[in-house]
C-alpha positions in Angstrom: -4.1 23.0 -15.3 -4.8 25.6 -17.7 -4.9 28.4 -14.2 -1.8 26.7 -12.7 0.2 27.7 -16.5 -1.2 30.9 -16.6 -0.3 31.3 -13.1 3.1 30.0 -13.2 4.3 31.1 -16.8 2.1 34.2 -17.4 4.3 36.8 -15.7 7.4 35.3 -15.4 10.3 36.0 -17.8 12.2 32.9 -17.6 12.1 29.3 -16.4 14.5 30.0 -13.4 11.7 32.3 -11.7 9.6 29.2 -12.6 11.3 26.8 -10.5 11.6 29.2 -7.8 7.8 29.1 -7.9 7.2 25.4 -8.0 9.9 25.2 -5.0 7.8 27.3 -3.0 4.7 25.5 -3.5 6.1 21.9 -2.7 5.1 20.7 0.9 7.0 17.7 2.4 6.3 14.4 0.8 4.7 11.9 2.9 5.4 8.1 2.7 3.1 5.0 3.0 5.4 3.2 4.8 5.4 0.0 1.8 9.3 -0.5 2.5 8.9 -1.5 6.2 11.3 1.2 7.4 9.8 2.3 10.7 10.6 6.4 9.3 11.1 6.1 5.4 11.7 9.8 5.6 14.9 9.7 7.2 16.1 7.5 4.4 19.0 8.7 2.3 18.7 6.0 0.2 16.6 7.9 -2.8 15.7 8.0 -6.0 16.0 11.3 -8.5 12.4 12.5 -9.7 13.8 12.3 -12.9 14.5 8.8 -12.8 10.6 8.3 -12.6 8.2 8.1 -15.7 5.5 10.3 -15.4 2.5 8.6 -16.3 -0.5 10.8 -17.6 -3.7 9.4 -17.1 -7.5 10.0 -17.2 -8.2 13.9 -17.2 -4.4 14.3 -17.2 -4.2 13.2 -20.9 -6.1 15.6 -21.8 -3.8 18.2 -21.5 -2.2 20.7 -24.5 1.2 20.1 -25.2 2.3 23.3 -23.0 0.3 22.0 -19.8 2.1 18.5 -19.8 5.4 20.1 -20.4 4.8 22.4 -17.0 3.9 19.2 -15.7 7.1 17.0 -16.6 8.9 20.1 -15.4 7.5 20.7 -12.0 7.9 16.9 -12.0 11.4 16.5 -13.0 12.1 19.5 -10.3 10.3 17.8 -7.0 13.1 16.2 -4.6 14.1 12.5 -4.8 11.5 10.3 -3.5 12.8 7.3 -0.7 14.0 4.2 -3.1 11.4 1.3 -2.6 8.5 3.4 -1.4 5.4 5.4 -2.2 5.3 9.0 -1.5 2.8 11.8 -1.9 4.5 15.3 -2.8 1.5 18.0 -3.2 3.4 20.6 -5.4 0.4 23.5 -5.4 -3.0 23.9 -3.4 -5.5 26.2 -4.0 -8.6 27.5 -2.4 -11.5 26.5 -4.6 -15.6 27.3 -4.5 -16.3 23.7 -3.4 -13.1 23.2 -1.2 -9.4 23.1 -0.7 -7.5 21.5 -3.8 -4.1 19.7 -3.5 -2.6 19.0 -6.7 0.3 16.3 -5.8 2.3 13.1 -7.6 2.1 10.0 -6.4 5.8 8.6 -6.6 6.4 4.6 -6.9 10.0 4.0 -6.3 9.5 0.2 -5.8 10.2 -2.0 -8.1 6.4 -3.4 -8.6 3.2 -1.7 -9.5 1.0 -0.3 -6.8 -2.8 0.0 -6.8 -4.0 2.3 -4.0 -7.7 1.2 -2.2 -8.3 3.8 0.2 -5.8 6.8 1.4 -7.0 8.5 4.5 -5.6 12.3 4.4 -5.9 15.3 6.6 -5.5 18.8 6.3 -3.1 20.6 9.4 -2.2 24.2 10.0 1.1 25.5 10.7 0.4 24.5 14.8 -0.4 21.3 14.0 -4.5 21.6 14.3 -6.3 19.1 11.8 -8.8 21.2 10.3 -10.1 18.8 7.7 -9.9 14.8 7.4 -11.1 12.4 4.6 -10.7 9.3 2.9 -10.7 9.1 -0.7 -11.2 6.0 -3.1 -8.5 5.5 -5.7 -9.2 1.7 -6.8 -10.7 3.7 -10.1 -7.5 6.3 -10.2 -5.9 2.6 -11.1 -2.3 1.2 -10.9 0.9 3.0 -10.7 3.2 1.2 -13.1 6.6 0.5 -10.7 9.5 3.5 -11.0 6.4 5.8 -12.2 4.9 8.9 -11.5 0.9 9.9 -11.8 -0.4 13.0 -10.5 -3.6 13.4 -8.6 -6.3 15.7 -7.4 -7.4 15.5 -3.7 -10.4 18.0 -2.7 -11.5 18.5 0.7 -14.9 19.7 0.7 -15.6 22.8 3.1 -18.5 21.1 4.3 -15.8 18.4 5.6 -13.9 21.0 7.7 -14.4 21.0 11.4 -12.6 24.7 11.6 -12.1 26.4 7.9 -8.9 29.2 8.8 -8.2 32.5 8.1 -7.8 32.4 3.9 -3.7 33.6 4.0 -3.1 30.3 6.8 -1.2 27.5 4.3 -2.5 24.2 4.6 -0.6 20.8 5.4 -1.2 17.6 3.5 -0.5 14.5 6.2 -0.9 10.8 5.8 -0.7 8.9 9.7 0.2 5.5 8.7 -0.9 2.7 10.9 1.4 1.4 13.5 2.5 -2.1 13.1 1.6 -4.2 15.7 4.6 -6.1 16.9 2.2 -8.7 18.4 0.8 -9.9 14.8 4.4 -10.2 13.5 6.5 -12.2 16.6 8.7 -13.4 14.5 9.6 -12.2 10.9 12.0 -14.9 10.0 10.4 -17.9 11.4 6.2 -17.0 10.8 5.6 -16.6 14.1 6.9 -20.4 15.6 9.5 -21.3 17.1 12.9 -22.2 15.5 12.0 -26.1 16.4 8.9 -25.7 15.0 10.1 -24.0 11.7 12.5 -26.7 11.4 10.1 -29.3 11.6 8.1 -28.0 8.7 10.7 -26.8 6.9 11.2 -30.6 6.5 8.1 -31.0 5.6 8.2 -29.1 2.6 11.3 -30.7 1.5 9.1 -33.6 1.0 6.4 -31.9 -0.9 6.5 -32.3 -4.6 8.1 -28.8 -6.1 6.1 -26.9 -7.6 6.2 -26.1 -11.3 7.8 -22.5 -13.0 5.6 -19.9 -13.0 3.7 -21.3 -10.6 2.2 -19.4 -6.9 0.9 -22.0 -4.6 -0.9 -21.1 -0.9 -1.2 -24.6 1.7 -2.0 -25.6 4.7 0.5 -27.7 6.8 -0.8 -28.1 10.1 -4.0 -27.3 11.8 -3.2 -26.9 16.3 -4.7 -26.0 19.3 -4.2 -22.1 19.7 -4.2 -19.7 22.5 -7.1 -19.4 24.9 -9.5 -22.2 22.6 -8.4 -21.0 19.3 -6.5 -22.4 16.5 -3.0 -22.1 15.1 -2.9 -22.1 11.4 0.3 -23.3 9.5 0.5 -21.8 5.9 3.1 -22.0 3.2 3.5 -19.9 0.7 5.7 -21.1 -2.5 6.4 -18.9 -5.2 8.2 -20.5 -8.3 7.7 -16.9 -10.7 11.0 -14.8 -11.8 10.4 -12.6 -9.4 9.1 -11.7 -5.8 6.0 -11.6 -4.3 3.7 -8.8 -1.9 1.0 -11.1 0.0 -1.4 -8.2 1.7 -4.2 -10.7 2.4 -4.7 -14.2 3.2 -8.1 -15.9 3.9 -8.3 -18.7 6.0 -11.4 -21.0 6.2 -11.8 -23.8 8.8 -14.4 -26.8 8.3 -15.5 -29.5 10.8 -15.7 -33.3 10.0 -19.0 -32.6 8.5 -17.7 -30.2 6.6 -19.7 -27.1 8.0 -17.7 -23.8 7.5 -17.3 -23.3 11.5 -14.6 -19.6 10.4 -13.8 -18.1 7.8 -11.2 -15.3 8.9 -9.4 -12.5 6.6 -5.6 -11.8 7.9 -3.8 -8.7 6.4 -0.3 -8.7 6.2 2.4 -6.1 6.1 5.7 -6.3 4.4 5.3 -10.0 3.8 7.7 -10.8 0.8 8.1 -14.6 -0.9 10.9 -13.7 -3.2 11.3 -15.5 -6.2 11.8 -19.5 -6.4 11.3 -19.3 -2.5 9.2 -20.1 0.1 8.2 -19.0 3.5 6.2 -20.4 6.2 3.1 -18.6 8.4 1.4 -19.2 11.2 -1.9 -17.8 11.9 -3.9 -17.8 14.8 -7.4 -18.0 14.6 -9.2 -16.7 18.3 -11.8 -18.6 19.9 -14.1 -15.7 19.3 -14.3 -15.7 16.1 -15.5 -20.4 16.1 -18.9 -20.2 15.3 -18.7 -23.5 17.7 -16.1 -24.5 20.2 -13.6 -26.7 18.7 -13.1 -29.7 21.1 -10.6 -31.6 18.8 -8.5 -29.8 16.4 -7.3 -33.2 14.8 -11.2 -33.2 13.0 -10.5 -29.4 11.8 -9.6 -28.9 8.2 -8.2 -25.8 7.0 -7.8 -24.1 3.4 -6.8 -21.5 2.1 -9.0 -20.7 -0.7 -8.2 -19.7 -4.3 -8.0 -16.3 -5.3 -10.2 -14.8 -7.8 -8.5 -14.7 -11.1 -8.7 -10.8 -12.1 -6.4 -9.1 -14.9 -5.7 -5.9 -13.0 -5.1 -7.2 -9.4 -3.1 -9.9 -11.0 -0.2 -7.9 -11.2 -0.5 -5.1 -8.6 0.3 -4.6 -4.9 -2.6 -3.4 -3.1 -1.8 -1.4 0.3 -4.2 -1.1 3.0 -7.5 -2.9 3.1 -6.9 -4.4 0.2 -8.9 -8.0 -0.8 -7.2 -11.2 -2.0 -3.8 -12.5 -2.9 -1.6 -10.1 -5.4 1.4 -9.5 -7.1 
């Protein structure tokens, strides 16, 4: 940080040429699409920065007292960020000996901490030519506490650049996020059945013993024949906390009458929310390709969904895109 001060404070007389500075380096904040709205940029419903705490963390703590102030400031000055989403603002980029480096803040405006796996990111020109793509692991950069701010280093190796332009051409930072396919959600409000169907297990799980405060609870209802030889999985979800939950992943493993594992199958979920003392109910359906034998009668299938690994930090973090097990 110590060239980006020098840079930004060593010639200028006042903190108004300063911000005229940090408003020309910010490129367009790009969204990870954790609210569900189909183009969270059009949003006017926003956040100020300054409403975010800015959270300094690994090599970022150990900055003087003048670098983290630049930092809050160039912060505090970035546009507000899309309430109940993630964005990515790169507020400076600089040409480096090893690559191209995009300084930018990772903005949580939801209202529960986010732990980021993997985040594919390109680099475009002004035409719209990707000169540069990569993927970078942030499961060590660790959570971003909810209503926060962290910033973060991204370097794209020149060795990683199909084309490397001309040095004056400014550089892009872009996130595609992955379509949603319509097909895996049918239904939002029902779980994919039918309104009969729902009602039918809703009635069901008004005869289940409740469940206990504080308590998250993932159960099977109903194991059927499925489309083209597979099978339809029936899953509750009950969630008796004080407040509401992300589920990203659910595992699904399906035993004969011997009690041989016959698929074990990982579904990933987008935007499914069980808010607090609430339920909802799922189905899954489990293709014929992925039996290790054909199932001839589902009625000697058993299905479970098993337990999730107890671990501190994934206890209380949303996890988007490929992420692994059940979290809050």
């Amino acid at each position: 940080m110590s060239w980006l001060l020098e840079k930004w404070f060593g010639s200028k007389e006042n903190l108004e040429q300063v911000r005229e500075e940090i408003h020309k380096h910010v490129q367009k904040e790009v969204y990870l699409g954790v609210s569900g709205i189909e183009n969270p940029e059009q949003s006017a419903t926003r956040v100020p920065s300054q409403d975010l705490d800015l959270m300094l963390k690994g090599p970022w703590d150990k900055l003087d007292e003048n670098e983290s102030e630049l930092l809050k400031y160039i912060h505090d000055e970035l546009p507000a960020v899309v309430r109940d989403e993630v964005g990515i603002v790169p507020f400076y980029a600089h040409a480096t000996a090893d690559g191209y480096l995009v300084l930018a803040f990772i903005r949580n405006a939801t209202s529960r901490s986010v732990l980021l796996q993997r985040l594919p990111l390109s680099l475009e020109t002004p035409e719209g030519e990707v000169v540069c793509r990569k993927t970078f692991e942030l499961l060590t950069f660790g959570p971003i506490a909810d209503m926060a701010s962290r910033p973060c280093e991204f370097l794209f190796p020149w060795k990683e650049f199909s084309r490397i332009p001309e040095e004056e051409v400014p550089l892009k930072l872009v996130h595609k996020r992955a379509p949603v396919e319509k097909r895996s959600i049918p239904n939002v409000e029902t779980g994919g059945l039918d309104k009969e169907e729902w009602a039918n297990y809703a009635g069901k799980v008004a005869e289940t013993a409740p469940l206990e405060d504080g308590q998250v609870d993932l159960q099977v209802l109903d194991v059927k024949e499925g489309e083209n030889n597979g099978v339809k999985v029936v899953v509750l979800f009950r969630n008796q906390l004080d407040k509401g939950l992300e589920f990203t992943q659910v595992p699904i493993l399906l035993r004969d009458k011997a009690g041989r594992q016959i698929a074990k199958v990982n579904f990933t979920l987008e935007n499914m929310r069980v808010e607090s003392k609430s339920y909802r109910i799922w189905a899954f359906g489990i293709p014929a390709s992925a039996l290790k034998a054909p199932v001839e009668d589902v009625s000697q299938i058993t299905a479970f969904v098993p337990k999730p690994k107890q671990q501190k930090k994934a206890a209380s973090t949303f996890v988007h895109a490929e992420n692994k097990g059940l979290l809050q």
